[in-house]
Structures are given as C-alpha cells and as structure tokens.
C-alpha positions as CSV (number, residue, x, y, z in Angstrom):
1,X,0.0,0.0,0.0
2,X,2.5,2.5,0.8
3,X,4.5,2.1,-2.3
4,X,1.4,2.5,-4.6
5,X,1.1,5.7,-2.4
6,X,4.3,7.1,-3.0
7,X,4.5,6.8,-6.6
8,X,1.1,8.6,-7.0
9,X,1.3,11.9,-8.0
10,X,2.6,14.9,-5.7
11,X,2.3,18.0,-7.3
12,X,-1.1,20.0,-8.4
13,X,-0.6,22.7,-11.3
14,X,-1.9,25.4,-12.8
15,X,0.9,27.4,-13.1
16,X,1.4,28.5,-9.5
17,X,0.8,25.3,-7.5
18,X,3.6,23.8,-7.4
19,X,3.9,20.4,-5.5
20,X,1.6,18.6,-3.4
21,X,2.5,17.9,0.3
22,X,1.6,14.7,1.0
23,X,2.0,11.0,2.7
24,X,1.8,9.2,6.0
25,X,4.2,6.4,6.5
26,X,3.8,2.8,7.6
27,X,6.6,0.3,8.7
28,X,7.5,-2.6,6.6
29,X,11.7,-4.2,6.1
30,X,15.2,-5.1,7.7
31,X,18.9,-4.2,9.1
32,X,21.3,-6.2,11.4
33,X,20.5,-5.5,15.0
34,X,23.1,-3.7,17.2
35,X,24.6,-5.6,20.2
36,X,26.5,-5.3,23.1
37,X,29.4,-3.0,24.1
38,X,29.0,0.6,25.9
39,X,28.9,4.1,23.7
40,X,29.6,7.1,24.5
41,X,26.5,9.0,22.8
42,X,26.5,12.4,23.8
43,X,28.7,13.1,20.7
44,X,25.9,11.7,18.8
45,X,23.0,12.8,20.4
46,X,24.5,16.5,20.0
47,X,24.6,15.8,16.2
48,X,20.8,14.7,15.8
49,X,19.6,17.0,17.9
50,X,21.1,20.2,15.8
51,X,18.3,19.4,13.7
52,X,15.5,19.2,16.9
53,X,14.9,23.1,16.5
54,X,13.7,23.7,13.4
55,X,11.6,20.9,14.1
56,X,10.1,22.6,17.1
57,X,10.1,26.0,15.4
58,X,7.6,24.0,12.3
59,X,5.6,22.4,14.5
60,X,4.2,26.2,15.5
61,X,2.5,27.0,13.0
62,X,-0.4,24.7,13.1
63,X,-2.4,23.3,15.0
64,X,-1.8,20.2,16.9
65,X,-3.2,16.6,16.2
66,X,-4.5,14.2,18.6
67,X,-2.5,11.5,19.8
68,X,-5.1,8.9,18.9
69,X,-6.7,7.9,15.6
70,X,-10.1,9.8,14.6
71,X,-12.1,7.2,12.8
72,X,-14.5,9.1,10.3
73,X,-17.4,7.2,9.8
74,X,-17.5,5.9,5.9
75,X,-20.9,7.8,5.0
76,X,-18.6,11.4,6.1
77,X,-17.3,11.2,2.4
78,X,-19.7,13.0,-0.3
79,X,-18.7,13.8,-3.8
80,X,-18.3,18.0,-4.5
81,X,-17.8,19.5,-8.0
82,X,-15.2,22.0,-6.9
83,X,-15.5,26.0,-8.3
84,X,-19.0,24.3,-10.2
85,X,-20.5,27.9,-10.5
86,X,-17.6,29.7,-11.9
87,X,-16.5,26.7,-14.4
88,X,-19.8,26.3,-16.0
89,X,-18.7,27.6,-20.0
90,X,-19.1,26.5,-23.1
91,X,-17.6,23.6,-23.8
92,X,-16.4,22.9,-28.2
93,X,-16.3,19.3,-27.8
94,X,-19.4,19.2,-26.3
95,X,-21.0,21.1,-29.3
96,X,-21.0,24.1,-27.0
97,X,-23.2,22.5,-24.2
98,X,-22.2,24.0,-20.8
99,X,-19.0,21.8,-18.8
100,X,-20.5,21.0,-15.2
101,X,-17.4,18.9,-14.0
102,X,-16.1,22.0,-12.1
103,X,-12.3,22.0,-11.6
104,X,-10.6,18.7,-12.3
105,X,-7.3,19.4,-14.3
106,X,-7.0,16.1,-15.4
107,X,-10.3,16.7,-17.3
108,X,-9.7,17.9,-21.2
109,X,-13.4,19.1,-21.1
110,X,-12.1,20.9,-18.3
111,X,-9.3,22.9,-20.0
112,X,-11.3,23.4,-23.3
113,X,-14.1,26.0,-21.4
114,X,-11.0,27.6,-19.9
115,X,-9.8,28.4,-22.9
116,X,-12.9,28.7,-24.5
117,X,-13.0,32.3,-22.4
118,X,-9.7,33.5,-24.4
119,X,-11.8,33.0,-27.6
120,X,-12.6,36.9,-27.4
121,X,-9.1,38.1,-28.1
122,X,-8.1,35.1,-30.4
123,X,-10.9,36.4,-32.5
124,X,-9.7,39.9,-32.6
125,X,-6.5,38.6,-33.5
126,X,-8.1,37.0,-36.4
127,X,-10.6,40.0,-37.6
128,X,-7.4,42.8,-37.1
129,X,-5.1,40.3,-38.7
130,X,-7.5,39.6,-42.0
131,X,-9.5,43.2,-42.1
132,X,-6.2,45.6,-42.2
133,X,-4.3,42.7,-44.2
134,X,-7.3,43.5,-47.0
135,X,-7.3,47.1,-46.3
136,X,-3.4,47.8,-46.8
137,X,-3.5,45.6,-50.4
138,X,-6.7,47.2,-51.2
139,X,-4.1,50.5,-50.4
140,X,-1.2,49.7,-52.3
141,X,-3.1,47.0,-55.4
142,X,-6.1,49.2,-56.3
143,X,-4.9,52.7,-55.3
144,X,-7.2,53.2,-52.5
145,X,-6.1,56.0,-50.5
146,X,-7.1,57.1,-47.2
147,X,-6.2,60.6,-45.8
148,X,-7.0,64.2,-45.8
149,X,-8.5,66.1,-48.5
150,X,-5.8,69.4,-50.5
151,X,-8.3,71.8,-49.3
152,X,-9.5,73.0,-46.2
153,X,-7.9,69.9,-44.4
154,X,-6.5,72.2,-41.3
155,X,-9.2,71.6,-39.1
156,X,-9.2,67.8,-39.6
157,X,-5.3,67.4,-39.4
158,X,-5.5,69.3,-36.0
159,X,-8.4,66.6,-34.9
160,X,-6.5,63.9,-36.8
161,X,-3.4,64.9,-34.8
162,X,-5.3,65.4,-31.1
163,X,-6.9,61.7,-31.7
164,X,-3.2,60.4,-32.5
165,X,-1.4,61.9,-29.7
166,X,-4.5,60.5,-27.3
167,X,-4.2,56.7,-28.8
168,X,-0.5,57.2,-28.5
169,X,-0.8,57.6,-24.4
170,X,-3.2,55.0,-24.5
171,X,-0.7,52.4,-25.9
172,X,1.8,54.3,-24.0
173,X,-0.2,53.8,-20.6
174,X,-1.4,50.3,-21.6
175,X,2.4,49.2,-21.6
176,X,3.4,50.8,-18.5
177,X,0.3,48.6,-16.9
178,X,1.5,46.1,-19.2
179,X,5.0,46.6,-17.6
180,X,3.4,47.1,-13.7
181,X,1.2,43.9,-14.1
182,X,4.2,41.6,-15.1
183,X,6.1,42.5,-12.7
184,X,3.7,42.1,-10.0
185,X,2.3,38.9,-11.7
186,X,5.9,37.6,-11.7
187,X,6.9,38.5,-8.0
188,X,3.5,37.0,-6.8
189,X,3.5,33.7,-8.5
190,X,7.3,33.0,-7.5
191,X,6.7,33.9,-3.5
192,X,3.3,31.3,-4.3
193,X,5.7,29.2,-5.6
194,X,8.6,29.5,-2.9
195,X,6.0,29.1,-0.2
196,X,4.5,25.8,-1.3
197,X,8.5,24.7,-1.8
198,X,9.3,26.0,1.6
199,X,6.1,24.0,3.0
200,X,7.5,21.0,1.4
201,X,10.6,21.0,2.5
202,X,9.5,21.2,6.0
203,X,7.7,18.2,5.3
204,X,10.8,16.6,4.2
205,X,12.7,17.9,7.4
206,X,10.1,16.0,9.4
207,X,10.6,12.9,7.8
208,X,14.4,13.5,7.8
209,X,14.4,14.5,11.9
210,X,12.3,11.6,12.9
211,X,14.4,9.0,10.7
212,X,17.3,10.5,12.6
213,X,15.7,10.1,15.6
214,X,14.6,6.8,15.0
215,X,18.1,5.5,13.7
216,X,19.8,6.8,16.7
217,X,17.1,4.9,18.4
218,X,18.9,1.7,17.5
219,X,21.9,2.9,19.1
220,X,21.1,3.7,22.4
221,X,22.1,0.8,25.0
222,X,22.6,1.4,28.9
223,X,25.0,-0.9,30.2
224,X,24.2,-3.9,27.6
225,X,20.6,-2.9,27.8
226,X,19.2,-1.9,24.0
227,X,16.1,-2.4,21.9
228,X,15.1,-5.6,21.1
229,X,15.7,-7.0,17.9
230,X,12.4,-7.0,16.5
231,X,12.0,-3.3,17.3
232,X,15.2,-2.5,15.7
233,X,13.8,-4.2,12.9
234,X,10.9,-2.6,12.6
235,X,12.5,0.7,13.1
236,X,14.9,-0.5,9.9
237,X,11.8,-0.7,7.9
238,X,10.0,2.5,8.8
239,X,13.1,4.3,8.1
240,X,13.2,3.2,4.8
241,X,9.7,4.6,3.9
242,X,10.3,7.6,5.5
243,X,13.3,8.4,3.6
244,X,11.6,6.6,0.1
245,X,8.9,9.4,1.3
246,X,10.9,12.2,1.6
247,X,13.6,11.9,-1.3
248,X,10.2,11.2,-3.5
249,X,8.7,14.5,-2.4
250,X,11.6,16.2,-2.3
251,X,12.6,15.3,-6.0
252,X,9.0,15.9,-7.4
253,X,8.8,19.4,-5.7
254,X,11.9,20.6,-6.6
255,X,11.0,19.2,-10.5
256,X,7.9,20.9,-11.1
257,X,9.0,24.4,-9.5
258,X,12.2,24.3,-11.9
259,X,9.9,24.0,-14.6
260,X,7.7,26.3,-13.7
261,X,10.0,28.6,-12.8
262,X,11.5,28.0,-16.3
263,X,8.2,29.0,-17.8
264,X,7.2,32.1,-15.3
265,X,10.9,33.8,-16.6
266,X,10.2,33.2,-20.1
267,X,6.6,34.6,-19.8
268,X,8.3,37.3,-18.0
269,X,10.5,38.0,-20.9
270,X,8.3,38.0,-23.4
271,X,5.8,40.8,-21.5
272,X,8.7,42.8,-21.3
273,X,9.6,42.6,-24.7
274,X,6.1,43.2,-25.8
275,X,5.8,46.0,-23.7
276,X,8.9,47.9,-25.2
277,X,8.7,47.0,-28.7
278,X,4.9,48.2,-28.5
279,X,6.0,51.3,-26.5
280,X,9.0,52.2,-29.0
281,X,6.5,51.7,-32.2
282,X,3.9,53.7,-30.7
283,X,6.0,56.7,-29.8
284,X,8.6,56.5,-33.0
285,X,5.3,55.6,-35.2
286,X,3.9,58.9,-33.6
287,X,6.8,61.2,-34.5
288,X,7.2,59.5,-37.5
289,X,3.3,60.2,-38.8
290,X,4.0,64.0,-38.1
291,X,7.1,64.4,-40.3
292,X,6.1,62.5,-43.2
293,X,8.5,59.9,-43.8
294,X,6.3,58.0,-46.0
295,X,9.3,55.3,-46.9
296,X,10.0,54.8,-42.8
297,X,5.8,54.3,-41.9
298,X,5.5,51.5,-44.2
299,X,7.7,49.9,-42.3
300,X,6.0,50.4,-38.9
301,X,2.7,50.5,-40.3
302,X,3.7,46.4,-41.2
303,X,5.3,45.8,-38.2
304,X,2.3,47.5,-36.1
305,X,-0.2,44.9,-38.2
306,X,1.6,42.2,-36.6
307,X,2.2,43.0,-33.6
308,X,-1.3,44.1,-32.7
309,X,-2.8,40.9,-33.6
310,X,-0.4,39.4,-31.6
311,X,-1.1,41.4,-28.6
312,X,-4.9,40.2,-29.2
313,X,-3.1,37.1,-28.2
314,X,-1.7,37.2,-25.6
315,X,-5.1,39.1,-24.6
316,X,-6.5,35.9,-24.7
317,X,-4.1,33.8,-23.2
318,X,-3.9,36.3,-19.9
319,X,-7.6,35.9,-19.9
320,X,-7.5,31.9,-19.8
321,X,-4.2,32.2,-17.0
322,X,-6.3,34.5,-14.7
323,X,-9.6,32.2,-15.4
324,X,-7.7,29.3,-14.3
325,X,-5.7,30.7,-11.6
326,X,-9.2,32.4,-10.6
327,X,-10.7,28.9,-11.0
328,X,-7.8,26.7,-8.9
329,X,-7.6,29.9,-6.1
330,X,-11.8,28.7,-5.2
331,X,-11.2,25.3,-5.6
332,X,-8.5,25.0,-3.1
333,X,-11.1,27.1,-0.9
334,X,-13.7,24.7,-1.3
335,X,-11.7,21.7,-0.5
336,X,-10.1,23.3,2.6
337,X,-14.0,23.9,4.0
338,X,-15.0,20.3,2.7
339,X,-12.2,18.3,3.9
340,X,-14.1,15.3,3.6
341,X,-15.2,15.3,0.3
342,X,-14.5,13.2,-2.6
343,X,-12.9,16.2,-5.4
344,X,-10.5,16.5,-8.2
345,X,-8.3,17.2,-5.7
346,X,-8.7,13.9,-4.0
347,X,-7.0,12.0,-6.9
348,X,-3.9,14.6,-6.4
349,X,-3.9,14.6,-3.3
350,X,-4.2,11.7,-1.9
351,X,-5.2,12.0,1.8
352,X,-4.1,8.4,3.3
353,X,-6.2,5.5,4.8
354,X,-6.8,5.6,8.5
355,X,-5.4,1.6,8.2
356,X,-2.2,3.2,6.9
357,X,-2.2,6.0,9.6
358,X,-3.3,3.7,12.5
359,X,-0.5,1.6,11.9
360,X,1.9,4.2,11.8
361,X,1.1,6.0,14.9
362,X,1.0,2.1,16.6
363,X,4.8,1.4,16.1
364,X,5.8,5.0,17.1
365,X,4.2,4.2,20.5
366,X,5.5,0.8,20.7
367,X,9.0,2.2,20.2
368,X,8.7,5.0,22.9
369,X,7.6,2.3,25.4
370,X,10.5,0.0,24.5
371,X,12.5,2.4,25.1
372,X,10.7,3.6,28.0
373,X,10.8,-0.2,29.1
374,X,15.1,-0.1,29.0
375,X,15.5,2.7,30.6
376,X,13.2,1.4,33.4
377,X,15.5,-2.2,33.4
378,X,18.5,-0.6,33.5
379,X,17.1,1.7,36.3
380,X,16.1,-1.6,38.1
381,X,18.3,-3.9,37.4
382,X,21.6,-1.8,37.5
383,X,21.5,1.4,39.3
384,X,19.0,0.6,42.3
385,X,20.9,-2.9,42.5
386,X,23.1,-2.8,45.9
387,X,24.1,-6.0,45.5
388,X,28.5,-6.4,44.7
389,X,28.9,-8.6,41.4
390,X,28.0,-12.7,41.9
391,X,29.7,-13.2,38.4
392,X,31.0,-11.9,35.1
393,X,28.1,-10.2,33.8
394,X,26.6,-8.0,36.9
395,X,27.4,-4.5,36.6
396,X,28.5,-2.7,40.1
397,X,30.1,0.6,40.4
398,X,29.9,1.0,43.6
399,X,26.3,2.6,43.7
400,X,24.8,3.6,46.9
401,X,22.2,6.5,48.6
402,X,18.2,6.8,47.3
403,X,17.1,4.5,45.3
404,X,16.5,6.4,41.3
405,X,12.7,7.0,39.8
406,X,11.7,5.3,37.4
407,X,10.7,6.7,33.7
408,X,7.1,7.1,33.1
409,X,5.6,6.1,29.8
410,X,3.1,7.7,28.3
411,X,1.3,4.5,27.1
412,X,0.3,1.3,28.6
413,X,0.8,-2.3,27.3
414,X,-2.1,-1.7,25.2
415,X,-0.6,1.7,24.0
416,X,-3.2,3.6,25.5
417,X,-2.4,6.5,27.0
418,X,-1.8,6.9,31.0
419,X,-0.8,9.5,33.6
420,X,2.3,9.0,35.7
421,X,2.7,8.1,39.0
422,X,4.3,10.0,41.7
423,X,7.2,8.4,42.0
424,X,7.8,8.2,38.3
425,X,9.6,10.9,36.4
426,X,8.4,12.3,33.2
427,X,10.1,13.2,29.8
428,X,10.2,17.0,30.3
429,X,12.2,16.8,33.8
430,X,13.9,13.3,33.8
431,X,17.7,14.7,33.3
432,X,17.1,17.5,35.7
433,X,15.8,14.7,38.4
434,X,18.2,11.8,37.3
435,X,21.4,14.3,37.5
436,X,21.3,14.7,41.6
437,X,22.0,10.7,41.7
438,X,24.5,11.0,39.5
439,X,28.0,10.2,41.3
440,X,31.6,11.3,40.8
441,X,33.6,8.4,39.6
442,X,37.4,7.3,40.0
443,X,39.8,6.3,37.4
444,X,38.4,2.9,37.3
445,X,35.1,3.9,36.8
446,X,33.5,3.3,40.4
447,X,31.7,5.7,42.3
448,X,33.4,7.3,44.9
449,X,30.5,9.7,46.3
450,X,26.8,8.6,46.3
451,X,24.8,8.2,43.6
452,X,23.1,5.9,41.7
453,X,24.8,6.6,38.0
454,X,27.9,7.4,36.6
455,X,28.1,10.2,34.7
456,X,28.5,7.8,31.9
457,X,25.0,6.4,32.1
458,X,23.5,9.6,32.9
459,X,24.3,10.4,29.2
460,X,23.1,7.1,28.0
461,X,19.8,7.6,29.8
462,X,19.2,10.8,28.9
463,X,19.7,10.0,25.3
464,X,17.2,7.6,25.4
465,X,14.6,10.0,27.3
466,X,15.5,12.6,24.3
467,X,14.5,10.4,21.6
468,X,11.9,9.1,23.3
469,X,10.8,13.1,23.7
470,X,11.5,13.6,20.0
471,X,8.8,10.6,18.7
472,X,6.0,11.7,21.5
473,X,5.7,15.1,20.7
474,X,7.2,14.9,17.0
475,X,6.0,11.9,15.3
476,X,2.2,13.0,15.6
477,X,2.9,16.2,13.4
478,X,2.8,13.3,10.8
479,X,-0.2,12.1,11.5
480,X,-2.0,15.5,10.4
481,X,-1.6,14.0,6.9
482,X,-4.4,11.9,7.8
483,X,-6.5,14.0,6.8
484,X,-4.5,16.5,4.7
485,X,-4.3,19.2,7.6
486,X,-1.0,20.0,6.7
487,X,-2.2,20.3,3.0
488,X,-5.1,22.4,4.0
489,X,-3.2,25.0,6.2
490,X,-1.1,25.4,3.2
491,X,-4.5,25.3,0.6
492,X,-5.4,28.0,2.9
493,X,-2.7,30.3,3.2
494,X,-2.2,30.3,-0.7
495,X,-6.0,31.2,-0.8
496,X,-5.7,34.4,1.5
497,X,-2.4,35.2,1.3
498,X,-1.4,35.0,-2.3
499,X,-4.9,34.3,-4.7
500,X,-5.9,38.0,-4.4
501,X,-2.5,39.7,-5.7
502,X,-2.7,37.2,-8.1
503,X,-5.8,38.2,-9.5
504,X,-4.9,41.9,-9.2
505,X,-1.8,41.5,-10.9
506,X,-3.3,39.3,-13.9
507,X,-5.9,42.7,-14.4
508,X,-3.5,44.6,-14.7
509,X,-1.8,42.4,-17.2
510,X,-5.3,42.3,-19.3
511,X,-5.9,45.9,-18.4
512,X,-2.3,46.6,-20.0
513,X,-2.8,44.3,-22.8
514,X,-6.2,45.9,-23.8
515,X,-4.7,49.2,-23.7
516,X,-1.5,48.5,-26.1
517,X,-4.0,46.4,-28.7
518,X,-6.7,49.2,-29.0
519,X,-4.1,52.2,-28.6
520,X,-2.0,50.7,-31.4
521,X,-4.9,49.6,-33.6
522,X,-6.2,53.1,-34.0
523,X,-2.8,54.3,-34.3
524,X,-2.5,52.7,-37.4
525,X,-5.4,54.1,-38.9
526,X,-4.2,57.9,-37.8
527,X,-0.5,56.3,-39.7
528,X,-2.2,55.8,-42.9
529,X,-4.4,59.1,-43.0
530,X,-1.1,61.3,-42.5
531,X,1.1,58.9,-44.4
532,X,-1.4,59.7,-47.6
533,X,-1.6,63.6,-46.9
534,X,0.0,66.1,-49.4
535,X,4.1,65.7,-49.0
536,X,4.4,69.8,-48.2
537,X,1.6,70.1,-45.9
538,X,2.7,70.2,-41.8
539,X,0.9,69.1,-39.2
540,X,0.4,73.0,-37.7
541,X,-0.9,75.0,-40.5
542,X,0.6,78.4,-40.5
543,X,-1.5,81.3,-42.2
544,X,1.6,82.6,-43.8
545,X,1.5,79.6,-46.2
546,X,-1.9,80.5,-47.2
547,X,-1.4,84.0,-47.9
548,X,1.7,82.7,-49.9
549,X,-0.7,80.0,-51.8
550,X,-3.2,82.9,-52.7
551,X,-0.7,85.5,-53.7
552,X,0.2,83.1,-56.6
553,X,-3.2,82.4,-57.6
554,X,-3.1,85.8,-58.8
C-alpha cells in the first residue's frame, strides 16, 4: 500500500501550485540489529539533535493533532464539483453545451471551457489580422487612398493629430500597466511558488528528523541494555519509507518548480519585450506620422499589423491564466472547507487511509515504550541494584544513597495513554531529576560519592529519554496527513495570502494588454491618414502659407 502511495502523483498545477504535500508512513523491512558494548552517545546525540529546533520552530505553525486515531465514519465522504459555479462555460467538444465537471485538471473538457473564455481576443487577432491585411493591399493594389482632402484639411489634421497623440498615451499607458502587471504577476507567483517549496521541505525535514531520531534509536544501549531486535527491525523498515517518502517528495517538488520557474521567466520576458517593442513603435510611429516619412511608416505600419494581432493574443491567453488561476484559487477554498469530500483534488492529493495512519502511529508508541521499558530495566536492574557482582556479567560501580525513579511512559501495554505516578519521572524533567543521583567516579570507573549513576549512564539515559521526547511530541505532526491538515493550512494560506495579488496582478496584465491592442490599432489608422496627406503640408498650418498660396493664384 505504501509504495502505490508514493508513486502517486505529488504536485497540483496550474501554473502557480507547485507540489503537493503529502504521505503518511507505515513500517514494513530489515537491518542487522546492534549488540552489546557501551557508547559514549553524547557526541551523537549532539549531532541529531542540531536538527531538533527547526523541528520545534515548524511544528508552531499549526495546530496540533491528537495523539489517537479519529475514525471518520464511511458515510462522512460526499462527492463535491469543486469551483462548479464559476467553471460552468461553453464547452467545443461538447457542441457548446455548458461543462458541469467544475475544476478537475486532469479533465480535457475541463481545459477546453477555460480556454474557450480566451476565444474573445483570439478572434480579434483574427478579424485585425485579415480586415487591415485587406485594407493595406486594397491600399497599395487598387490605389485606394485614405487621408485628408488638398483643401480645407487644417481643421481635420488638428483633430486627426489630437486623436493620435490620445491613442498614442493609451498604448503608451497600456504598456506601462502592461510593464506594472508583469512585474507584480511575476513577483507574486514565485513567492506562491517558494512558499508551497518552503512548505514541502519542511515536510521533508520532518521525515528526515524523525528517521534521525529513529536511527539513533537503535543505538542507544545502557550498560548492555538496547532495543530488542524486532524493534530495531521494525525501526529499519519505517526508516526506509520515511526516507523513500521524503527523497520522492523532495525530488518531485523541486522538478515541477524548476519548470515552472523556467516557464514564469520566459513569460516574463516575453511581457517585457512586448511591452517595449509596443511602446517604442507607438511613440517613433507617432513622430514619424507627423514628419512624413512615408518610406519609414510602411515599415511600422507592417510591423504595427503584426504586432497588434499578436497582442490580441496574448489578450486571450492572460484571460484563460487568470480564469484558471481564478478557478484553482476557489477550488482550493472549497476543498479546505469540505475536507471530507471526494474532489478533483482527491485524486492529487491523496489524503491516506486511517489503516495506513493507525498503523503508523502504533509502532511510534510501541517504540517510545521500549525504550521507555530499558531505561526502566537498566534503572532496576543496574542502578538501584546494591548487590556487589556474583559473576561476570553484573554490573557494580559502587552505587549507593536513594534509590532512582523510574521513567514514566506515556502509554500502557495496550498503547493507551496513562498518567504517571508520583514516584515516576516524566520526559520533560527526567535529566534534571536523574542528574542529583548521579556520582563522581574514580579512574576505574566506580563511584566514589553517592549516587546511583555514573556520569556515563547519565548520558546514556538521557539520550534515550530525548529520543523518546523527540517521537511523543514529533511523530504526531505526521499524522496531520491523515486528513491532509498540513495540505489544508497550506491550501489555505495560498487562498488568502497569495490568490488575491494574483488576480490583481493578472488585471492589470489584461488591463495593460487591452490598452496597447486598441491604442495601437487606431494608431495605425491615424498612420495611414497622415502617411497619404499632401508631402508639403505640416501638421500645424501656419497662415503665412496660405497667404503665400493665394498671392500666386493671382
């Protein structure tokens, strides 16, 4: 079960989602066991716990799960069409009948009626492309001219000139929003982008802190006191899915935001270019129109046709990116209300069985209370023991004075949770308790003050207690997978923290695009009408060249 899990898929798209946190771990394979002979761990210990703090630090953010399984009744799941109000369009392979799937980007019925709503501009492109395209052979073919008549043509070239100068600052305005927009679009969708990679690696961190933990686990042994076999066994075959987990997540996120990345920069680009090429035609067309250079316009009048209907474009396109983005931003809202639901998102995401889950949080117990279990012998059997060695295999250091508390565990035999006893110490203040029976030792390793420990086993003990720390209050941050909390705290932040600049910044990317399409259209109109005016004839009129014109008339 847990390898058809992993090889699912882990990242949801749309241009902004990046990866998909997911995956709750069972135990399954195997590793020699450790034996005998006495460690020093503290150098260890020190080492796996550099990681500990970040761990804490994470684990702040949200909310925390119970320690026990929540069985959700089979009849909680219900099917929901995610975004179903806002995805109802036309759908061309459908013969135009409306799509009611709602968001499901697996769906091609799906992605048609998204970019069914780009038809708009796309059809612009094709009317601006094909009507000019006739116009400027009717123009150069048949002779057809367009501009201002010899006579009395002052008062139109002044209007002719206001309405040029206006469409110029609207193309000119359009690709500052144009410029504004991409910007903003770009900045925005990378933070999305780094925050659903920064949520995923702290995924991965969890995974990789408790396989650490775990691992060093097996290493712990108080006086020839260590796990039992079949828990280092099973501790062998957790780690494995863990890190199969982790390195799977961690290689798919990492993927799809390079590529995505790739794409974003390249979009980027390609706004930018738009947006000066468009700005520099406008404003050179412009001066151009007013000093006549016929041979130079033609040029720009082409290059104008072109570029307009691909502006149209890309008009479209923006207008399918900020449907979609629109559409995935309320579908991830949905899904985060309706947890339980059976979406689009549910085959993405897969949220993993309680079976899986149960299991999971089973052997983490069952490994805090073995260790719990040799801490406690090796309290018994060794450091309360006032008895001098009877053979080869006792261990007496010369321990004397009050008799040590045990280590409480947090679960029973039948891993069901229990309070301590009085006597008993607990996680949180074991090495502050255990350290006042701790005795100073000679040379040979035998205490020569009272005290129940050398410092030697104080370390060894204390190790044990830290890991054991580490899985309690760790290991159940996992757990919130069950039923995709983590994914849903991070659902939910995109939603309200990054959706709405998103949708700004697209506008403004429409709202720029619109601007530099219908600027420039009429712009080449106004290019053709001065291009054909008489070659003498300046834009301002003076009456001195009339009075000149008349004088010869006579």
């Amino acid at each position: 079960m847990m390898a058809s899990l992993l090889r699912r898929p882990l990242a949801v798209g749309l241009l902004f989602v990046a990866s998909a946190l997911a995956s709750v771990f069972g135990f399954s394979v195997a590793d020699p066991a450790i034996v005998g002979g006495r460690r020093d761990l503290s150098d260890k210990f020190d080492s796996a716990a550099e990681n500990f703090a970040p761990l804490e630090n994470g684990l702040l953010k949200f909310t925390p799960v119970e320690s026990g399984p929540v069985p959700i009744a089979p009849d909680a799941k219900f099917s929901l069409v995610l975004a179903a109000k806002r995805t109802r369009r036309p759908d061309i392979l459908r013969k135009f009948k409306l799509y009611s799937g709602g968001w499901d980007i697996t769906n091609k019925h799906y992605w048609v009626s998204v970019g069914f709503t780009g038809v708009a501009g796309f059809v612009l492109a094709l009317l601006w492309f094909i009507s000019f395209g006739l116009a400027l052979g009717a123009h150069h073919c048949c002779k057809w001219r367009i501009g201002t008549k010899d006579n009395g043509s002052y008062r139109s070239q002044r209007i002719c000139l206001a309405l040029l100068l206006l469409f110029t600052t609207a193309a000119s305005t359009g690709c500052i929003l144009l410029s504004v927009g991409q910007d903003e679009f770009h900045d925005e969708l990378l933070d999305t982008l780094n925050f659903v990679v920064n949520q995923s690696d702290f995924t991965v961190q969890i995974l990789r802190n408790v396989t650490g933990f775990l691992s060093f686990a097996k290493t712990i042994d108080v006086e020839e006191v260590y796990l039992p076999l079949d828990v280092q066994n099973e501790i062998d075959k957790l780690n494995r899915d863990l890190n199969s987990a982790a390195s799977t997540l961690s290689e798919k996120t990492y993927e799809t935001s390079g590529k995505i990345k790739r794409v974003v920069n390249n979009v980027r680009s390609a706004l930018i270019t738009v947006a000066a090429v468009m700005l520099l035609l406008a404003i050179i067309g412009f001066l151009l129109s007013i000093l006549g250079h016929k041979h130079a316009m033609y040029i720009f009048i082409m290059s104008g046709w072109l570029l307009v209907a691909v502006t149209f474009l890309l008009c479209g396109v923006f207008v399918i990116i900020n449907n979609a983005v629109g559409d995935t931003c309320t579908s991830m809202d949905e899904w985060v209300r309706y947890p339980q639901a059976e979406t689009a998102l549910s085959n993405i995401l897969p949220c993993v069985d309680e079976q899986t889950t149960n299991k999971t949080l089973y052997q983490s117990k069952d490994v805090i209370r073995q260790l719990v279990n040799m801490v406690n012998t090796a309290i018994f059997s060794i450091a309360n023991s006032n008895s001098p060695p009877q053979n080869s295999n006792s261990f007496f250091y010369n321990q004397s004075g009050t008799l040590m508390p045990s280590l409480c565990s947090p679960y029973n035999s039948s891993l069901l949770s229990q309070q301590c006893q009085p006597q008993e110490v607990s996680f949180d203040n074991a090495s502050m308790v255990w350290q006042n029976y701790t005795c100073e030792v000679s040379e040979s390793g035998s205490c020569m003050t009272p005290g129940r420990i050398t410092p030697d086993i104080y370390t060894q003990l204390v190790a044990a207690v830290n890991v054991s720390y580490a899985l309690d209050h760790y290991t159940p941050l996992l757990l919130s997978l069950r039923d995709c909390q983590f994914v849903r705290e991070t659902f939910h932040s995109i939603t309200t923290m990054y959706c709405p600049d998103l949708d700004h910044a697209l506008r403004l990317v429409n709202a720029g695009m619109a601007l530099i399409s219908a600027g420039v259209m009429l712009c080449l109109i106004l290019w053709v009408i001065y291009k054909n005016r008489p070659q003498r004839e300046e834009v301002f009129v003076t009456t001195q060249s009339e009075v000149k014109v008349s004088g010869e008339k006579r």
